[in-house]
N, CA, C and O atoms as a Tripos MOL2 file, in Angstrom:
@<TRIPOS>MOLECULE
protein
  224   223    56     0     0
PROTEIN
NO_CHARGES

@<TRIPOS>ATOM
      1 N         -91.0240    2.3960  -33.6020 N.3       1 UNK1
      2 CA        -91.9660    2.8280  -34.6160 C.3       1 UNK1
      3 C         -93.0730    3.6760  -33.9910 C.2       1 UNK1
      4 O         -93.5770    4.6120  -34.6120 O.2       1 UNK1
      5 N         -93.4470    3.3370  -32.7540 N.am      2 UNK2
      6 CA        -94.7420    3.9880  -32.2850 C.3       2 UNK2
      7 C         -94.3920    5.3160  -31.7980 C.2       2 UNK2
      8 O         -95.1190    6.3000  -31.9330 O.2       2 UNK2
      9 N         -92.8290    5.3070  -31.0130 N.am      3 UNK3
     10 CA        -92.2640    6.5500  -30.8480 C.3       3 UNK3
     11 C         -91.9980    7.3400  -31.7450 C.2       3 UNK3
     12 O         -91.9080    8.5250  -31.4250 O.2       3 UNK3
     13 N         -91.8480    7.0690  -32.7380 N.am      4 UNK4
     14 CA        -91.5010    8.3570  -34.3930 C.3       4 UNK4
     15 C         -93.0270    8.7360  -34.3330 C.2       4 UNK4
     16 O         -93.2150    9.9520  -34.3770 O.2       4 UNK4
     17 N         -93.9750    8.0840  -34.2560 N.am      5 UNK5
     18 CA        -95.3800    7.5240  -34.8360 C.3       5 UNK5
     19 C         -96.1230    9.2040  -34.0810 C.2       5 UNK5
     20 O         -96.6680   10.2020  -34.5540 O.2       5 UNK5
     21 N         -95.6740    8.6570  -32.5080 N.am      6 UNK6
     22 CA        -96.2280    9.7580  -31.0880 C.3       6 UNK6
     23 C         -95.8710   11.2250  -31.7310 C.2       6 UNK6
     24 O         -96.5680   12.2300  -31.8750 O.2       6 UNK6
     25 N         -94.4960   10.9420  -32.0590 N.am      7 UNK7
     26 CA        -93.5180   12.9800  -32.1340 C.3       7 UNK7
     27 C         -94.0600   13.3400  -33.1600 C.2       7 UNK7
     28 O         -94.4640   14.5010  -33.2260 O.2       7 UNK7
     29 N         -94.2280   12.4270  -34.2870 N.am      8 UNK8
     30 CA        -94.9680   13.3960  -35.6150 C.3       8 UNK8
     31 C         -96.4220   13.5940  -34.8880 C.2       8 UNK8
     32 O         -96.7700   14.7030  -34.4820 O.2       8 UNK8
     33 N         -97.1440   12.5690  -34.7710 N.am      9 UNK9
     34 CA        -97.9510   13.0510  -34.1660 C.3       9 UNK9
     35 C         -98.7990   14.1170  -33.4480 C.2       9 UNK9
     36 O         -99.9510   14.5180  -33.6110 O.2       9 UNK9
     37 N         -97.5240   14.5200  -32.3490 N.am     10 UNK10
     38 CA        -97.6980   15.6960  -31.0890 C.3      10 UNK10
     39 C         -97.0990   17.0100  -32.0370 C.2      10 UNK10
     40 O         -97.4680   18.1690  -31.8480 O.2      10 UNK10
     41 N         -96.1080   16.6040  -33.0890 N.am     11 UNK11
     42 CA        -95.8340   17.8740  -33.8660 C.3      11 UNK11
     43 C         -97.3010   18.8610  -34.6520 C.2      11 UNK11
     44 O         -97.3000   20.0800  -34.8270 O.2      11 UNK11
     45 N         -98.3780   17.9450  -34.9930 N.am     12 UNK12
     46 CA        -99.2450   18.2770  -35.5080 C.3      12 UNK12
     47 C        -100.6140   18.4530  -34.6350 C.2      12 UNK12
     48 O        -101.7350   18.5360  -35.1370 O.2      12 UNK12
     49 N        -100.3280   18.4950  -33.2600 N.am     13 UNK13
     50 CA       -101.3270   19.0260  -32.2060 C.3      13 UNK13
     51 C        -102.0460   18.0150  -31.2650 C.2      13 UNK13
     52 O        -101.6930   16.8500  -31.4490 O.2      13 UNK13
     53 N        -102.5190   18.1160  -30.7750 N.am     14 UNK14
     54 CA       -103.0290   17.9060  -29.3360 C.3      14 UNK14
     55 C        -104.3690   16.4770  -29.7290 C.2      14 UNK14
     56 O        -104.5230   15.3270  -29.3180 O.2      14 UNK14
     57 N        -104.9530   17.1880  -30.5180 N.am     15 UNK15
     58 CA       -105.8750   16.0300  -31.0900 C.3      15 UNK15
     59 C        -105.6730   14.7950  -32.3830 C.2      15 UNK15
     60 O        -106.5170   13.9190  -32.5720 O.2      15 UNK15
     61 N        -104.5280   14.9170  -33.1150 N.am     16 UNK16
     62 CA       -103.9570   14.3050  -33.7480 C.3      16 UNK16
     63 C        -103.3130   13.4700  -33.1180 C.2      16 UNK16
     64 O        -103.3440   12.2560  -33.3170 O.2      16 UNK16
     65 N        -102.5690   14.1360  -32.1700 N.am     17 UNK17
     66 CA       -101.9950   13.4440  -31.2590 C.3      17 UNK17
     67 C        -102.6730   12.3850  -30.0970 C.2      17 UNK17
     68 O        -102.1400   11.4140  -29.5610 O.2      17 UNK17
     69 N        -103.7380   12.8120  -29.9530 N.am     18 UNK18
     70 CA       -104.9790   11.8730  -29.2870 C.3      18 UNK18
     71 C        -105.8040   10.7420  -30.0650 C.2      18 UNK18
     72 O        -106.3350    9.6880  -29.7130 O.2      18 UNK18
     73 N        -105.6730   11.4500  -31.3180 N.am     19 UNK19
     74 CA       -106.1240   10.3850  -32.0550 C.3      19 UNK19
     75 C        -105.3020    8.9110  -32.6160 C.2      19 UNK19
     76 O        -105.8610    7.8200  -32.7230 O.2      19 UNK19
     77 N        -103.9070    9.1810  -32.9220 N.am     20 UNK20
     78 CA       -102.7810    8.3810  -32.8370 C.3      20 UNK20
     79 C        -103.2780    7.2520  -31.6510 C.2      20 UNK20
     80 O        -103.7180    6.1100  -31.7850 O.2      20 UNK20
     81 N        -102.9850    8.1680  -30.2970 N.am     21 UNK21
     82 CA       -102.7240    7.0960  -29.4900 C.3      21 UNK21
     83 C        -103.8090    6.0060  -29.3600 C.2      21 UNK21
     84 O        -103.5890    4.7970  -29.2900 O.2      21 UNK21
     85 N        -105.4350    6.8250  -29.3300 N.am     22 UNK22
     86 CA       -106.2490    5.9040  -29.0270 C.3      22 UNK22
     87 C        -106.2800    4.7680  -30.3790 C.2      22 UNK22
     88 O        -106.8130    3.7330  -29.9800 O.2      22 UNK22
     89 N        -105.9870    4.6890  -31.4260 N.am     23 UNK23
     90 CA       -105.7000    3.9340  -32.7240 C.3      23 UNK23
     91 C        -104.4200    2.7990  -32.2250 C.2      23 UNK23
     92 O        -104.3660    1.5700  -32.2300 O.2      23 UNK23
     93 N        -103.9430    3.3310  -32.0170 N.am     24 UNK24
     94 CA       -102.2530    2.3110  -31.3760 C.3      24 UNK24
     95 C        -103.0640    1.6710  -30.3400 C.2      24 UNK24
     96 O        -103.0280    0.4410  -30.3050 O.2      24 UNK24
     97 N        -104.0080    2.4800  -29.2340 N.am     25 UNK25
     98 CA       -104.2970    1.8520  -27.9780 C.3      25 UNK25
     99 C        -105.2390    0.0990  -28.8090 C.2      25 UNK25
    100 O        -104.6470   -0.9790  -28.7730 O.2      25 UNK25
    101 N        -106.3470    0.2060  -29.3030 N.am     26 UNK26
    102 CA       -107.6310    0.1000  -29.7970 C.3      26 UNK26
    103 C        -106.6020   -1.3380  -30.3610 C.2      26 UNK26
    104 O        -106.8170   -2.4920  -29.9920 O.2      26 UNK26
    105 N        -105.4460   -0.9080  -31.3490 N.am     27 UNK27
    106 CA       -105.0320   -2.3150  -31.9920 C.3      27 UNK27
    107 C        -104.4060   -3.1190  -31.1220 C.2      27 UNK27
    108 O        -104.5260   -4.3220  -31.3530 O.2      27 UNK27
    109 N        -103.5760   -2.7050  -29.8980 N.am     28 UNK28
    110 CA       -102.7140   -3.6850  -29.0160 C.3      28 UNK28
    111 C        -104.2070   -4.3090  -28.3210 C.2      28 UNK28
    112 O        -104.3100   -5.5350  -28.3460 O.2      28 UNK28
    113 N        -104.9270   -3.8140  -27.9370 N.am     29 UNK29
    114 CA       -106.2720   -4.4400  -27.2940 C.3      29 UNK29
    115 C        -106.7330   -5.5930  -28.2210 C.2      29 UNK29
    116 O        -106.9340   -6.7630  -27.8970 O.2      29 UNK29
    117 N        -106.8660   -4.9950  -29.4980 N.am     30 UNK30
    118 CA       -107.4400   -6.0460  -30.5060 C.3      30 UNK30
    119 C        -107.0790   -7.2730  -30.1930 C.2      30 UNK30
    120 O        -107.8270   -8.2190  -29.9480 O.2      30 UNK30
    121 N        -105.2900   -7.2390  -30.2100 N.am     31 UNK31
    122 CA       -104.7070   -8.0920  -30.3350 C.3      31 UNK31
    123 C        -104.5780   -8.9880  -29.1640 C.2      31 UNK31
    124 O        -103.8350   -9.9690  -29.1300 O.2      31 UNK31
    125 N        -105.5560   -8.4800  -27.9480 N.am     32 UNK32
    126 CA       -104.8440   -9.6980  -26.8980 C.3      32 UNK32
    127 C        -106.3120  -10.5700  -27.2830 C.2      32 UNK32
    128 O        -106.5660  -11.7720  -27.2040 O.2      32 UNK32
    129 N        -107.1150   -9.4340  -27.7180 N.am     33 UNK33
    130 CA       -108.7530   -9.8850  -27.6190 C.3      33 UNK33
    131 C        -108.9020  -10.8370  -28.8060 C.2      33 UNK33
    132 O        -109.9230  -11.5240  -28.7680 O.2      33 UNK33
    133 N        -108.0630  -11.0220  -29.8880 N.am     34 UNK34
    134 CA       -107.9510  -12.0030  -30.5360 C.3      34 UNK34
    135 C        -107.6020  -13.3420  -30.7080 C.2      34 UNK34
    136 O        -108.0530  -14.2460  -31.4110 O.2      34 UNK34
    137 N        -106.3960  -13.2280  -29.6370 N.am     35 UNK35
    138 CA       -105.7330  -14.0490  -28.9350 C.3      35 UNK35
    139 C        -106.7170  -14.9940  -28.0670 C.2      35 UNK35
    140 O        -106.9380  -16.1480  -28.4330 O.2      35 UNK35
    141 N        -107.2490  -14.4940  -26.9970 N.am     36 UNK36
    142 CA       -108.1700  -15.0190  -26.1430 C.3      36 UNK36
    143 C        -109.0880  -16.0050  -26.8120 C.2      36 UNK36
    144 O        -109.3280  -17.1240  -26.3580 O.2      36 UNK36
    145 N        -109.7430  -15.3480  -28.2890 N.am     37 UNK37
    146 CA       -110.8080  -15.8510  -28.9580 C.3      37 UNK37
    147 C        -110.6150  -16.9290  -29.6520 C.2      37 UNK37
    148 O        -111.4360  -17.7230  -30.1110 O.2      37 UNK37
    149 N        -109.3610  -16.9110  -29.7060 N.am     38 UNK38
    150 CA       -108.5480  -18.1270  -30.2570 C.3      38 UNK38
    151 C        -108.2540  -19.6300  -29.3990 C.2      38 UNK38
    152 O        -108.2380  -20.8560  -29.5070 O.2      38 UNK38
    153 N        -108.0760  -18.6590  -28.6210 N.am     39 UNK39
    154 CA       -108.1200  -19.9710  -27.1160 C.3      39 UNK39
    155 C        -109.6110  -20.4480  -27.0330 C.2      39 UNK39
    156 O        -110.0860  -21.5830  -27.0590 O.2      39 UNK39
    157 N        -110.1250  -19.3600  -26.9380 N.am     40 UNK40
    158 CA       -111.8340  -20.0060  -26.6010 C.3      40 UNK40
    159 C        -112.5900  -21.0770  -27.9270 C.2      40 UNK40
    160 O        -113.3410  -22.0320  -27.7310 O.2      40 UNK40
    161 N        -112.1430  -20.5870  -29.1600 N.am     41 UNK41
    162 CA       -112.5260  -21.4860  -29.7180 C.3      41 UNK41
    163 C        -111.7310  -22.5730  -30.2990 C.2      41 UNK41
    164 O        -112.1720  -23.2000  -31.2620 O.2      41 UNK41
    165 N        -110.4330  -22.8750  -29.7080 N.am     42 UNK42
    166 CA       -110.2990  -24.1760  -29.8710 C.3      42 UNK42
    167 C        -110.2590  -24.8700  -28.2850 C.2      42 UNK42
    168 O        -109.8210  -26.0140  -28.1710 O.2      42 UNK42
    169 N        -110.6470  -24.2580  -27.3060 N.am     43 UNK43
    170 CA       -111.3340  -25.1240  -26.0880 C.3      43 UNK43
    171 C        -112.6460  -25.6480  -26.4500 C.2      43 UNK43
    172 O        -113.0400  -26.6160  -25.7990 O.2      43 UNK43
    173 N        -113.5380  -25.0910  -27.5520 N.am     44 UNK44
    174 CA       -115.0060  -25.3140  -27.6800 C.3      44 UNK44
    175 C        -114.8600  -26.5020  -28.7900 C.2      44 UNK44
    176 O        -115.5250  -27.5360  -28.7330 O.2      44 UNK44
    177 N        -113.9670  -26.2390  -29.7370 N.am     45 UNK45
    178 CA       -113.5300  -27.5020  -31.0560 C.3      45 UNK45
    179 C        -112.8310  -28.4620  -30.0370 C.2      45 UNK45
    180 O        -113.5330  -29.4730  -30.0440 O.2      45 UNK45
    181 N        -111.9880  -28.6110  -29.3280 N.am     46 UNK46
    182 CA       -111.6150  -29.7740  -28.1110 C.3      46 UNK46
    183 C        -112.7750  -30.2130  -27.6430 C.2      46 UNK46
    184 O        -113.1040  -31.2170  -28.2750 O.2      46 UNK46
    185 N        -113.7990  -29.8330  -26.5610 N.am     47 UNK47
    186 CA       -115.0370  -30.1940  -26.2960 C.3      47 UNK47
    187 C        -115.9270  -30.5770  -26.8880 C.2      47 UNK47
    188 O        -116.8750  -31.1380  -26.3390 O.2      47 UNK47
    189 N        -115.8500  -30.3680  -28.1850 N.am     48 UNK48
    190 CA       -117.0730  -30.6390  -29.2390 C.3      48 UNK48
    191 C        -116.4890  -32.3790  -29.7180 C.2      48 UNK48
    192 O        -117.0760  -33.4610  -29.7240 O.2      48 UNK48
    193 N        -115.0370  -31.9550  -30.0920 N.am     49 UNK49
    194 CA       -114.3690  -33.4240  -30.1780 C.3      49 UNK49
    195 C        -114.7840  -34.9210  -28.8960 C.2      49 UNK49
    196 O        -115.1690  -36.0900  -28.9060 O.2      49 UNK49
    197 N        -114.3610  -33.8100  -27.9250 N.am     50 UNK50
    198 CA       -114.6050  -35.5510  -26.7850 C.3      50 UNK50
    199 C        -116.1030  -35.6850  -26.4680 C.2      50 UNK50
    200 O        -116.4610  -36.6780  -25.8350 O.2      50 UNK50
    201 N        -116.7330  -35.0500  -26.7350 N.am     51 UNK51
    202 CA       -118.6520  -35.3340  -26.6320 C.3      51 UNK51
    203 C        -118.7140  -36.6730  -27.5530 C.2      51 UNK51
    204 O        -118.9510  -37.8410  -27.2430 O.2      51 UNK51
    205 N        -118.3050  -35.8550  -29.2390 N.am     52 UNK52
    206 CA       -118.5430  -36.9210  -30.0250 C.3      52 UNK52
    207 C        -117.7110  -38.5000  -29.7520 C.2      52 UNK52
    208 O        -118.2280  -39.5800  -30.0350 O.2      52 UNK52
    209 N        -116.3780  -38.3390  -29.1680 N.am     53 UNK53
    210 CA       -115.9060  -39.6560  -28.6650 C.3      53 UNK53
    211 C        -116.5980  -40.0720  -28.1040 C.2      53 UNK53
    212 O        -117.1650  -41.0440  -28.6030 O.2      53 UNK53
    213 N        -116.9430  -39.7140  -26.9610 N.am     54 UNK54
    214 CA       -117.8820  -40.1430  -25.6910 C.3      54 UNK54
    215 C        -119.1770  -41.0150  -26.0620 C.2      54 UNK54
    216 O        -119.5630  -42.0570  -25.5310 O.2      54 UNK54
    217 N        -119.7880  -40.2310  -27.2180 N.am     55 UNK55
    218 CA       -120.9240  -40.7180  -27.7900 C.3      55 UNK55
    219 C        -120.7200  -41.8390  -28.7110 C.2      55 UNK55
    220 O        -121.7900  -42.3510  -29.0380 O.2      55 UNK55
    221 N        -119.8100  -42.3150  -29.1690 N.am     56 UNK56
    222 CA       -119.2030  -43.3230  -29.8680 C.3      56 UNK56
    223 C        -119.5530  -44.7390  -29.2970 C.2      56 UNK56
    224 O        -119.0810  -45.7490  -29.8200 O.2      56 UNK56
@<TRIPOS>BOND
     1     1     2 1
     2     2     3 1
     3     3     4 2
     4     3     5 am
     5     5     6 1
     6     6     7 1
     7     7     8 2
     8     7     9 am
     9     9    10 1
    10    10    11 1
    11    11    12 2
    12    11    13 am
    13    13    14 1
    14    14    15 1
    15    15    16 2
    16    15    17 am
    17    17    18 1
    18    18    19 1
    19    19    20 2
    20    19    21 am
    21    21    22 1
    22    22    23 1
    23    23    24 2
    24    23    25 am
    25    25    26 1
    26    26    27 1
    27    27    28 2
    28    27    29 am
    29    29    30 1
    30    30    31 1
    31    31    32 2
    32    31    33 am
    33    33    34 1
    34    34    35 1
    35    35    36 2
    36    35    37 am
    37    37    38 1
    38    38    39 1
    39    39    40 2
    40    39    41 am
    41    41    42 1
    42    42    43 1
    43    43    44 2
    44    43    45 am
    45    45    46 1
    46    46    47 1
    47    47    48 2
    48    47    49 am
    49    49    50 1
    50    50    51 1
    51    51    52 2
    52    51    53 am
    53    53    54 1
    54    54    55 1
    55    55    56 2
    56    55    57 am
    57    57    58 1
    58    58    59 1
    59    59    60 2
    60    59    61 am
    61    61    62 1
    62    62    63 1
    63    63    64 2
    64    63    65 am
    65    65    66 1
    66    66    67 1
    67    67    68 2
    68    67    69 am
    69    69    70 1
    70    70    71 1
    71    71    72 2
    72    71    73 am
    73    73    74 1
    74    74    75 1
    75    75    76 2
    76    75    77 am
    77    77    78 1
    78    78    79 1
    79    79    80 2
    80    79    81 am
    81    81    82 1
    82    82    83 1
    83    83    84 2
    84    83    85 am
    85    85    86 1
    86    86    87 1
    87    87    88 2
    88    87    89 am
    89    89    90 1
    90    90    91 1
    91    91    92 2
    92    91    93 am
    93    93    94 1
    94    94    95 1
    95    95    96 2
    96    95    97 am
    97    97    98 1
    98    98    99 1
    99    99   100 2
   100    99   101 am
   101   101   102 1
   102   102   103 1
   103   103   104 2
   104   103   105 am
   105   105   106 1
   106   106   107 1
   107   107   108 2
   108   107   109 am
   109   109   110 1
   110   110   111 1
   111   111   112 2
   112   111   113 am
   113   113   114 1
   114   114   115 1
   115   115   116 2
   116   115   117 am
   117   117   118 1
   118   118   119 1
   119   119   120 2
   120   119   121 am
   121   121   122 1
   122   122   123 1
   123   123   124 2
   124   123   125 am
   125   125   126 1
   126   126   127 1
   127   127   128 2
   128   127   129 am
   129   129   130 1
   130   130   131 1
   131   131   132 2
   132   131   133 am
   133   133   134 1
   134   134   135 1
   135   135   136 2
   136   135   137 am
   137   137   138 1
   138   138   139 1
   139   139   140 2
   140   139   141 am
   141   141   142 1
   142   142   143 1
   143   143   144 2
   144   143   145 am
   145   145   146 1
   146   146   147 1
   147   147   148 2
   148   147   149 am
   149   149   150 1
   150   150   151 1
   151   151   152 2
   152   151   153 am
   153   153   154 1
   154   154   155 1
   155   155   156 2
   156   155   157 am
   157   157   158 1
   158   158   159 1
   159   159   160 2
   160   159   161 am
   161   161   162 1
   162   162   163 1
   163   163   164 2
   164   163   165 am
   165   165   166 1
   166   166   167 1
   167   167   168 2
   168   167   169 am
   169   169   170 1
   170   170   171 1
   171   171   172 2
   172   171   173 am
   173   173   174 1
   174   174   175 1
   175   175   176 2
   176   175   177 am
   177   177   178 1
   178   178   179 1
   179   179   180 2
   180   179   181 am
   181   181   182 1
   182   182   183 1
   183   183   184 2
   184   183   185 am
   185   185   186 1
   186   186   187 1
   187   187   188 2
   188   187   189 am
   189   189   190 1
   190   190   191 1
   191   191   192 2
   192   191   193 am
   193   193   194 1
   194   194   195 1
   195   195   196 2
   196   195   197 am
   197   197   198 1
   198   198   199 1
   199   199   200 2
   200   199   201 am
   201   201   202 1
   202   202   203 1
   203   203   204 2
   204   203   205 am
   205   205   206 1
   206   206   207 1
   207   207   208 2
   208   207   209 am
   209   209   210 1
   210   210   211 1
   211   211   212 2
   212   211   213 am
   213   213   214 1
   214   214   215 1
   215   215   216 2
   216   215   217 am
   217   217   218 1
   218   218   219 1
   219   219   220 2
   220   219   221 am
   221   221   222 1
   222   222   223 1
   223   223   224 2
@<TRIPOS>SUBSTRUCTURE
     1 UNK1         2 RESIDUE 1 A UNK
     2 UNK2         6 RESIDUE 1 A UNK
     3 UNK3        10 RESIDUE 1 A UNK
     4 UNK4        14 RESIDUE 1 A UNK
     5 UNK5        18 RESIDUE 1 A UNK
     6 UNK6        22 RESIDUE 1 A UNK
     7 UNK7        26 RESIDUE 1 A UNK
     8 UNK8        30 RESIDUE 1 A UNK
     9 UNK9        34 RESIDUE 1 A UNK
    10 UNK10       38 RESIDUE 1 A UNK
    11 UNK11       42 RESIDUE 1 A UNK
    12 UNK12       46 RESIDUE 1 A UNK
    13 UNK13       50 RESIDUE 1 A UNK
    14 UNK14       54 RESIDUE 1 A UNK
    15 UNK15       58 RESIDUE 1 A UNK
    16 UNK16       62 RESIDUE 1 A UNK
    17 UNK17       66 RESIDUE 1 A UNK
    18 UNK18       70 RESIDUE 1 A UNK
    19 UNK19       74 RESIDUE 1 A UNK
    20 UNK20       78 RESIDUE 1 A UNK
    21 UNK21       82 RESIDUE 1 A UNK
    22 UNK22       86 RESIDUE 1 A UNK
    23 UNK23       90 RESIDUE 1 A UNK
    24 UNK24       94 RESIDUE 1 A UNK
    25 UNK25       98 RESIDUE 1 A UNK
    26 UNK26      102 RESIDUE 1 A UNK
    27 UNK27      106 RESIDUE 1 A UNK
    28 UNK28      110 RESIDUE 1 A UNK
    29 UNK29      114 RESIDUE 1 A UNK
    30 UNK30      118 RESIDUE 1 A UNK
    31 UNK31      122 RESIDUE 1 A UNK
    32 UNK32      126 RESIDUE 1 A UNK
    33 UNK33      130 RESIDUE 1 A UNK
    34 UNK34      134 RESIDUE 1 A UNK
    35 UNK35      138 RESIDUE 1 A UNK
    36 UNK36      142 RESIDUE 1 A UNK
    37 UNK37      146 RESIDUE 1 A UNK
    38 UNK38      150 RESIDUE 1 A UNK
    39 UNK39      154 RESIDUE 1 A UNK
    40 UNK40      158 RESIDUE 1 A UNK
    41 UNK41      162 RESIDUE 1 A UNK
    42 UNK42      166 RESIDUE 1 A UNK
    43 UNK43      170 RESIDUE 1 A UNK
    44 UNK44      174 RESIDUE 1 A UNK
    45 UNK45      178 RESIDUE 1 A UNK
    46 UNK46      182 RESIDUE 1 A UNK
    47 UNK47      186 RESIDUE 1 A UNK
    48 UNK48      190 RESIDUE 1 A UNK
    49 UNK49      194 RESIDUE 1 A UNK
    50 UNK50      198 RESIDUE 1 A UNK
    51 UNK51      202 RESIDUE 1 A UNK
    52 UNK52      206 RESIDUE 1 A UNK
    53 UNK53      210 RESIDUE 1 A UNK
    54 UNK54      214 RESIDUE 1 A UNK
    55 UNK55      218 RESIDUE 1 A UNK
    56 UNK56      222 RESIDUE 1 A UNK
């Protein structure tokens, strides 16, 4: 998909074509950076959990 995505792309010039990629770049990033945030906040909902045990 991203390869059809690139050739139409580069068919329509140099900055279209720059603009594509950094858009494709920007969402695979999103996506690890979402990922991560996901981890981080259920390490912080885990921790928040055993405080309150602890405090029990």
């Amino acid at each position: 998909m991203f390869n059809q995505l690139i050739k139409i792309a580069a068919s329509q010039g140099i900055w279209t074509l720059l603009s594509i990629v950094l858009i494709i770049y920007i969402i695979q990033v999103q996506k690890v950076r979402d990922a991560n945030q996901q981890k981080r906040e259920e390490n912080y909902i885990n921790l928040i959990k055993d405080l309150v045990e602890k405090e029990k």
